[in-house]
C-alpha positions as semicolon CSV with decimal commas, in nm:
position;residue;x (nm);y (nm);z (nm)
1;X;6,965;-0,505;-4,289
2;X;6,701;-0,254;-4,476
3;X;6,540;-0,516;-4,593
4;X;6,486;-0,703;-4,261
5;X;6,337;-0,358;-4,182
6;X;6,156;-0,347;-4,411
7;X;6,001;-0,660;-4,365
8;X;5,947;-0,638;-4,021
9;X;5,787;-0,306;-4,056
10;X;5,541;-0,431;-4,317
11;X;5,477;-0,776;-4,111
12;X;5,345;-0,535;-3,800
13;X;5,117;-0,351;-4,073
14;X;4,984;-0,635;-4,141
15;X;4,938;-0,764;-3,795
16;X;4,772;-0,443;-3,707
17;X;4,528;-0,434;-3,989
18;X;4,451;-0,750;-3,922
19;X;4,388;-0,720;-3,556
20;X;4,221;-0,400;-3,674
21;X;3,991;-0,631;-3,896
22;X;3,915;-0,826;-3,640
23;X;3,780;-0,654;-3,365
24;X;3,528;-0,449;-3,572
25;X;3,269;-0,692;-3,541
26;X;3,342;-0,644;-3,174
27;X;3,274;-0,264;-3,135
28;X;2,992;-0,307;-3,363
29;X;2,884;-0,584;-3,127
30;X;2,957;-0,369;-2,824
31;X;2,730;-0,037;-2,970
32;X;2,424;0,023;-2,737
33;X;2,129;-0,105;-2,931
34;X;1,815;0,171;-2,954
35;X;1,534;0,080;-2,720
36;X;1,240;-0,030;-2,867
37;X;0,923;0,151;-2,732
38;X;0,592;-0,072;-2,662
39;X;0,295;0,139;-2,612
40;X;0,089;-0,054;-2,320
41;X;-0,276;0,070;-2,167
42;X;-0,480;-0,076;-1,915
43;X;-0,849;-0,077;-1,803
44;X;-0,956;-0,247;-1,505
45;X;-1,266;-0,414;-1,491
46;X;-1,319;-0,470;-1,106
47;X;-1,179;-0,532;-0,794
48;X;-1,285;-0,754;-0,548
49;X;-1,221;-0,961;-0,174
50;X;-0,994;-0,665;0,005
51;X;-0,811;-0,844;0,236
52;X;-0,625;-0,640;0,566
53;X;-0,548;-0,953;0,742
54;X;-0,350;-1,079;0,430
55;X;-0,267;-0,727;0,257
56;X;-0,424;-0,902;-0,128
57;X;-0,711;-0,802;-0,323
58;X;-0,830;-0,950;-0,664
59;X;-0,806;-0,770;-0,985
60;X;-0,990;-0,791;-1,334
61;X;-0,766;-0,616;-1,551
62;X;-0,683;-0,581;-1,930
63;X;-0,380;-0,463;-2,066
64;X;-0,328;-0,426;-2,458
65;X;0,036;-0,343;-2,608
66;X;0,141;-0,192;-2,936
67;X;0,479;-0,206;-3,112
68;X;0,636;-0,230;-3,436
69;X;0,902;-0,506;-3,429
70;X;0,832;-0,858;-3,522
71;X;1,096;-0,977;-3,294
72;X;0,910;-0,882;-3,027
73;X;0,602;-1,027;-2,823
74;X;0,573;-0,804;-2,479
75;X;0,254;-1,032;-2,401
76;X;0,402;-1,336;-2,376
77;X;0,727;-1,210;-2,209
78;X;0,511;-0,941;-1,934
79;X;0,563;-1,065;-1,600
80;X;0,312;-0,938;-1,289
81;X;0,595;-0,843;-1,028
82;X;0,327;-0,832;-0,704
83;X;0,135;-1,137;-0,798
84;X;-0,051;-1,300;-0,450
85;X;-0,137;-1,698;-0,492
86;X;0,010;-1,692;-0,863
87;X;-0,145;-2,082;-0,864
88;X;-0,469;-1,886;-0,899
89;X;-0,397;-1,639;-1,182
90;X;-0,572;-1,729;-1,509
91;X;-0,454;-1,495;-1,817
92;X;-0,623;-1,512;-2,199
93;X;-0,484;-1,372;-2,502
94;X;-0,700;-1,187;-2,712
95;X;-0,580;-1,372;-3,028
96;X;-0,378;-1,624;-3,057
97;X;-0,092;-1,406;-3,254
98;X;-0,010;-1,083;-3,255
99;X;-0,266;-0,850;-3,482
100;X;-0,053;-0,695;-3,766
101;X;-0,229;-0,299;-3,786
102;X;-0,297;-0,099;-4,089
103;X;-0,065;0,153;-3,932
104;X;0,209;-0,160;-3,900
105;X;0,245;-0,186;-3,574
106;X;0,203;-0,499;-3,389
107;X;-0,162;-0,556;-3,136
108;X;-0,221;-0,817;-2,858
109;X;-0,489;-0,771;-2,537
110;X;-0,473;-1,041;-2,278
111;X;-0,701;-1,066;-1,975
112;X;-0,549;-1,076;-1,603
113;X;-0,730;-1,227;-1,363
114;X;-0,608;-1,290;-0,978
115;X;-0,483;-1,170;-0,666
116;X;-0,225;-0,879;-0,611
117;X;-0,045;-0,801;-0,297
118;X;0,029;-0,457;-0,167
119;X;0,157;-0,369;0,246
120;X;-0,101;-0,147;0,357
121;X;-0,018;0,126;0,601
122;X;-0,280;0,149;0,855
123;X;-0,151;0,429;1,063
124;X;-0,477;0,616;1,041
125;X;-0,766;0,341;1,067
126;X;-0,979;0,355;1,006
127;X;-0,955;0,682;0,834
128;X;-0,638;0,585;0,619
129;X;-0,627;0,585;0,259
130;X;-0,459;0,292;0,038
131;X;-0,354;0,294;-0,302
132;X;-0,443;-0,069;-0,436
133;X;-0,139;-0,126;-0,742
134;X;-0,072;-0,381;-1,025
135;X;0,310;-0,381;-1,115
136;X;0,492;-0,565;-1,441
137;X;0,745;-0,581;-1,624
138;X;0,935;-0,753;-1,925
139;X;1,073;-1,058;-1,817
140;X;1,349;-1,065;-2,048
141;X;1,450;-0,730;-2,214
142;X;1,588;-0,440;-1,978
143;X;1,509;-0,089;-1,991
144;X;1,836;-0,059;-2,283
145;X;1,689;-0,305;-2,500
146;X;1,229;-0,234;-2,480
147;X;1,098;0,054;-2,305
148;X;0,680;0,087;-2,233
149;X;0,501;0,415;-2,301
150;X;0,165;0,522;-2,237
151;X;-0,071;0,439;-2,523
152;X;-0,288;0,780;-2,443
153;X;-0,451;0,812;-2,123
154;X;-0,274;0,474;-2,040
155;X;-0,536;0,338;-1,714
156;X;-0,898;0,372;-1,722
157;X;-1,164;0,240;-1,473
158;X;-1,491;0,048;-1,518
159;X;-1,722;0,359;-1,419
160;X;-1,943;0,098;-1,258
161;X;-1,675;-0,052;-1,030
162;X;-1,751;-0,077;-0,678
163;X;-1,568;-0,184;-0,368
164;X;-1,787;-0,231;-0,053
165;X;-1,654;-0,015;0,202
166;X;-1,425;0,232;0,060
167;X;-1,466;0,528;-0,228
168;X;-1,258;0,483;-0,529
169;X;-1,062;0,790;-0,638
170;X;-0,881;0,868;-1,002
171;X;-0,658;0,607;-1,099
172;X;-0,291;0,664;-1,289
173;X;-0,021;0,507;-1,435
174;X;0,343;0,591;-1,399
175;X;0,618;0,403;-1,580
176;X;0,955;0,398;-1,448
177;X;1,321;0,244;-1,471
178;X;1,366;0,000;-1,199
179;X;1,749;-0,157;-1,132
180;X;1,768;-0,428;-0,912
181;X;2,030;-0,463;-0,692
182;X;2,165;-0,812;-0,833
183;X;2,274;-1,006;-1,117
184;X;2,088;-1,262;-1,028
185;X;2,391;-1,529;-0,998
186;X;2,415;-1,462;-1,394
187;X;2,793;-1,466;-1,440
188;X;2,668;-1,301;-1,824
189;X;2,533;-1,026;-1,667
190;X;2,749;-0,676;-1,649
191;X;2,684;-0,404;-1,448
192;X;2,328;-0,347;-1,322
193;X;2,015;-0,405;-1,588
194;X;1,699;-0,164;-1,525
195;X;1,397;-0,244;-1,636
196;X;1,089;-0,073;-1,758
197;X;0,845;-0,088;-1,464
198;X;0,483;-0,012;-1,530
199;X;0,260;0,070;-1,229
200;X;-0,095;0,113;-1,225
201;X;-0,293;0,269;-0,876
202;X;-0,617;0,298;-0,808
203;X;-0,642;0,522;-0,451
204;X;-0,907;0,403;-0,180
205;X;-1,066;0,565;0,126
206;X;-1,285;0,500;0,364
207;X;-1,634;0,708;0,368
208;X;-1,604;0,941;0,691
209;X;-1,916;0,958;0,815
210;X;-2,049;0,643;0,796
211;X;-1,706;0,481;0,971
212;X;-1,739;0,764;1,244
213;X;-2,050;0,682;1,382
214;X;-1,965;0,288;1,335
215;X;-1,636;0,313;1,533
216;X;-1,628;0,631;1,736
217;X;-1,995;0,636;1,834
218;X;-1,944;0,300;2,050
219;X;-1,631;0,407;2,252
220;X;-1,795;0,766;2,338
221;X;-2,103;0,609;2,435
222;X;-1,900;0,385;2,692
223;X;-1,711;0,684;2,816
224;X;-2,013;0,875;2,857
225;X;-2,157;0,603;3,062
226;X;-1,860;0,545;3,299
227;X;-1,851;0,905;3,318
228;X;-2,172;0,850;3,541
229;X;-1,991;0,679;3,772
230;X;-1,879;1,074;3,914
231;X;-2,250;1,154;3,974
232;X;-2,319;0,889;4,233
233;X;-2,304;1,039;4,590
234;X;-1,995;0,893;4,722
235;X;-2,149;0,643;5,007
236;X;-2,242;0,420;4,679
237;X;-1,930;0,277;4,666
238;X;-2,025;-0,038;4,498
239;X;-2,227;0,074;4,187
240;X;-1,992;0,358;4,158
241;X;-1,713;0,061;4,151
242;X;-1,932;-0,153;3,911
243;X;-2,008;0,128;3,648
244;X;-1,599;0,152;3,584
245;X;-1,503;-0,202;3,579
246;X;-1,804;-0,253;3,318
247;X;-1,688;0,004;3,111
248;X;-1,326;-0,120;3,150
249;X;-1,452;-0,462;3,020
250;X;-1,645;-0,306;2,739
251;X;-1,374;-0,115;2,642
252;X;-1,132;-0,422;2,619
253;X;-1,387;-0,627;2,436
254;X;-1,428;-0,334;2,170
255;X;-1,051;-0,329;2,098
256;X;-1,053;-0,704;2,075
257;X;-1,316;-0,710;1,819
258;X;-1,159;-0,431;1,611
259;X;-0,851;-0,589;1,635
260;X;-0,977;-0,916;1,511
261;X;-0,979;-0,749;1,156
262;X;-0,642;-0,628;1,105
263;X;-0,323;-0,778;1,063
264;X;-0,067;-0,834;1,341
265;X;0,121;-0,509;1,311
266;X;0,402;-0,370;1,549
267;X;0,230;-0,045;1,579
268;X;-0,049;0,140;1,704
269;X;-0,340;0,282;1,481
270;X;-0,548;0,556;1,518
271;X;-0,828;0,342;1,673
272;X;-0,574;0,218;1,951
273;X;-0,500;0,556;2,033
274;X;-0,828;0,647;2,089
275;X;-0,909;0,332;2,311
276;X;-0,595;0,407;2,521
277;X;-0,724;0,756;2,590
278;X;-1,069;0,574;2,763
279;X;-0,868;0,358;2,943
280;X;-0,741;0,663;3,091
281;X;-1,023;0,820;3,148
282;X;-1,211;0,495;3,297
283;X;-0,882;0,386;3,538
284;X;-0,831;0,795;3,653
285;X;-1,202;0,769;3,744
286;X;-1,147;0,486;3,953
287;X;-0,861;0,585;4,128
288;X;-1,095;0,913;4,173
289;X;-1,348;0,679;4,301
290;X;-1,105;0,540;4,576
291;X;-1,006;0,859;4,715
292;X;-1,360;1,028;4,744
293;X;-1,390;0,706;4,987
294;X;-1,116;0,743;5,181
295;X;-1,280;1,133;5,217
296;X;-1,657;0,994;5,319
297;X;-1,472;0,756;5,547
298;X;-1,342;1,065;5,730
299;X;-1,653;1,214;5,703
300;X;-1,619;1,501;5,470
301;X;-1,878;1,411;5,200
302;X;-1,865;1,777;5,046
303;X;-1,519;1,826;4,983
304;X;-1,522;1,440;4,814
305;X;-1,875;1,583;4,615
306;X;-1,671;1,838;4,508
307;X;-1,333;1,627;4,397
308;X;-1,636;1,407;4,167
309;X;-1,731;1,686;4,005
310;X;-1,428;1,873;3,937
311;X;-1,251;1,547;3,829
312;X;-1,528;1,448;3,627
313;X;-1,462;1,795;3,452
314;X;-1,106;1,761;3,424
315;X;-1,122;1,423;3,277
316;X;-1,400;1,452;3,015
317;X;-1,271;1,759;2,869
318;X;-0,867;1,628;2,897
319;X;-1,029;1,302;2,675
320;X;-1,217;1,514;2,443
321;X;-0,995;1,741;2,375
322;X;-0,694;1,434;2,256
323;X;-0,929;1,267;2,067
324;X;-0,973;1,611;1,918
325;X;-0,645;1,627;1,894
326;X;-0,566;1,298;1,720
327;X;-0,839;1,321;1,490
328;X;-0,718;1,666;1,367
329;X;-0,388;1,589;1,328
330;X;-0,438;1,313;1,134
331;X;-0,655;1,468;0,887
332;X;-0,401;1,798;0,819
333;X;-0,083;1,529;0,803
């Protein structure tokens, strides 16, 4: 009987050693691996063909990485995540292999040349300001397995870019983990993989001044001119009639041409606001018009003197005073 024990006993040592032996390889397999840092910078060369109806703009742009292992080739595997028309993206590699440094670290520089995609925001137009953004990624290693860093000040700008239109402020980069929500259908995949995201921005505006007097200048020149319509005597029912609808109709065909330039969009800018407030004004100033008749009709030309000019009051300072408004608040939101 002891030494059935005894067997037995020394038969489950074994088993367990052996089991033991066994699944080492599969905690050493299951140990999180050290990320392996590629140092990537950026200059963009120029931008070009802004797009609002289609939200794309093209980009000149190099990137160069660094890194030290030879497993590795972040050019090849970097994927552009808001690419627009890929079909038209040409990229060239520097040299044909990576450059081994004297410092041992691995160099490539390729060229990126297309259209990027970004939703603008057009709230405020035309006074809004757009950040125009390149966005990639490694296409096969997550966030656990290569990470990017900054190689120094990471983006820098051709200091004889232009974009027709708009100033260009400071550009950045910021590089951040980004998960997606999905496996992908990859039955492999466990859990949820980030990846190193790099971002670069480059901030636009439109010049103040210049868009003022473009924009605004037209639409108060129209509401100054149906404001005449109040300084007729009232008899001149007709011309007093005709001065509103014109401005009406100018108004409308203002809108439609500023219209024509932006996207379809499910809300109002800050241009439609403004042309909303001189349809006010120009449709109050009729409806002032038609009961200044109704007073001459009765025969009290004074008092209906007197409504013109106090309306015409009311009205021009009410419209001045919102477009004040909107302007204002836009600028201190």
């Amino acid at each position: 009987m002891r030494r059935e024990n005894r067997a037995a006993f020394a038969s489950a040592v074994a088993a367990w050693v052996l089991a033991a032996w066994a699944a080492g390889p599969l905690f050493a397999a299951g140990k999180l691996p050290v990320p392996r840092t590629v140092q990537v910078g950026a200059y963009i060369n120029d931008i070009q063909n802004l797009d609002l109806m289609s939200h794309s703009y093209s980009v000149d742009v190099y990137l160069w990485f660094r890194w030290k292992d030879p497993a590795l080739d972040p050019a090849v595997t970097v994927e552009f995540l808001n690419s627009y028309e890929q079909w038209g993206h040409t990229r060239a590699l520097d040299h044909e292999k990576p450059v081994r440094l004297p410092s041992g670290e691995f160099y490539q520089l390729i060229r990126e040349q297309g259209r990027f995609s970004r939703k603008f925001h057009l709230n405020d137009y035309p006074f809004d300001r757009q950040t125009l953004t390149v966005e990639f990624e490694d296409s096969k290693l997550g966030v656990s397995r290569q990470r990017y860093a900054a190689d120094g000040k990471g983006l820098t700008v051709n200091p004889q870019l232009e974009l027709p239109g708009f100033e260009i402020g400071p550009p950045r980069m910021t590089i951040s983990p980004h998960e997606y929500p999905t496996d992908f259908g990859d039955p492999e995949v466990r859990g949820k993989e980030a990846f190193s995201r790099v971002r670069l921005e480059v901030p636009i505006a439109r010049p103040v001044v210049p868009y003022s007097i473009k924009l605004l200048l037209p639409i108060l020149c129209v509401v100054f001119c149906a404001a005449l319509m109040f300084l007729f005597h009232p008899k001149y029912v007709d011309s007093r009639v005709g001065i509103g609808i014109t401005a009406l109709l100018t108004i409308v065909a203002l809108q439609i041409t500023l219209n024509d330039e932006l996207p379809d969009i499910s809300y109002l800018v800050l241009m439609d606001k403004i042309y909303l407030g001189a349809y006010l004004f120009v449709i109050s100033g009729l409806a002032v018009i038609v009961k200044t008749t109704w007073m001459v009709d009765r025969g009290d030309s004074r008092r209906a003197i007197h409504t013109d000019r106090r309306s015409l009051c009311v009205l021009l300072i009410l419209y001045l005073a919102s477009m004040a408004w909107v302007l204002f608040s836009r600028a201190y939101s």
